[in-house]
N, C-alpha and C positions, 0 to 999 in steps of 0.2 A: 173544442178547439178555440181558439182566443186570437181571435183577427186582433187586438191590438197589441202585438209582440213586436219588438224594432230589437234592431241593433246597429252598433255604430261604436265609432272612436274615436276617442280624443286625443289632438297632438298638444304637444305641448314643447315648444322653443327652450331650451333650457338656457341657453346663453342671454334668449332677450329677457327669460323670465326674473334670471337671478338679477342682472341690469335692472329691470325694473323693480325688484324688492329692495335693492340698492338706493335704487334714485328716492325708493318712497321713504324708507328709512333715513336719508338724507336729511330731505325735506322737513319730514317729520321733527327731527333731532334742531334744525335752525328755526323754524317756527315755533318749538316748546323756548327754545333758548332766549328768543327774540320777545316773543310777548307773553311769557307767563313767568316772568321774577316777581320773589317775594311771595309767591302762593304756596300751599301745602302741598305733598310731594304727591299725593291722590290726585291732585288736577292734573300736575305733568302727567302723570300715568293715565288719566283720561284723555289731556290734551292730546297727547303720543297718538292714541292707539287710533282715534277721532281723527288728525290729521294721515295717520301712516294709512288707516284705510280709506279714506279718500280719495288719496293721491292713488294708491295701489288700485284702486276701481276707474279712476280716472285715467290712470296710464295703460292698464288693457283692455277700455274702452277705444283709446287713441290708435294701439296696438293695432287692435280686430280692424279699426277703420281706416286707417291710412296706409300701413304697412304689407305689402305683397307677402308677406310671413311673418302671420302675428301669434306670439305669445300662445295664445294658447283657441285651439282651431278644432269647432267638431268638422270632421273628415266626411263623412256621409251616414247617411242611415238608408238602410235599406231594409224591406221586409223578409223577417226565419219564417222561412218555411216549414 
């Protein structure tokens, strides 16, 4: 028997979620535009992905901590019996 079995679920907002892939992909798209003219198309593609996950780590950070219904939420865990 293996006393460390859990279970548990994750919710996940779909309306705050898409919003915030939204907002990071935003973001992302005016800060490549903004300060990477003139460089090779590979930076944008790293600048992008570099700023998109960021912001997207930064915004369901913000989510879990401010918001009464964030993004994305483990529900509980409890011990299978």
């Amino acid at each position: 028997m293996n006393a460390a079995r859990y279970a548990g679920w994750i919710l996940v907002d779909a309306r705050l979620a898409t919003a915030t892939l939204v907002f990071s992909v935003a973001i992302a798209v005016v800060v490549v535009a903004a300060f990477f003219r003139g460089r090779r198309w590979d930076e944008h593609i790293v600048g992008f992905f570099a700023v998109f996950l960021l912001t997207l780590c930064a915004m369901l950070i913000l989510t879990n901590a401010i918001a009464s219904f964030p993004a994305v939420q483990v529900e509980t865990f409890f011990r299978a019996q």
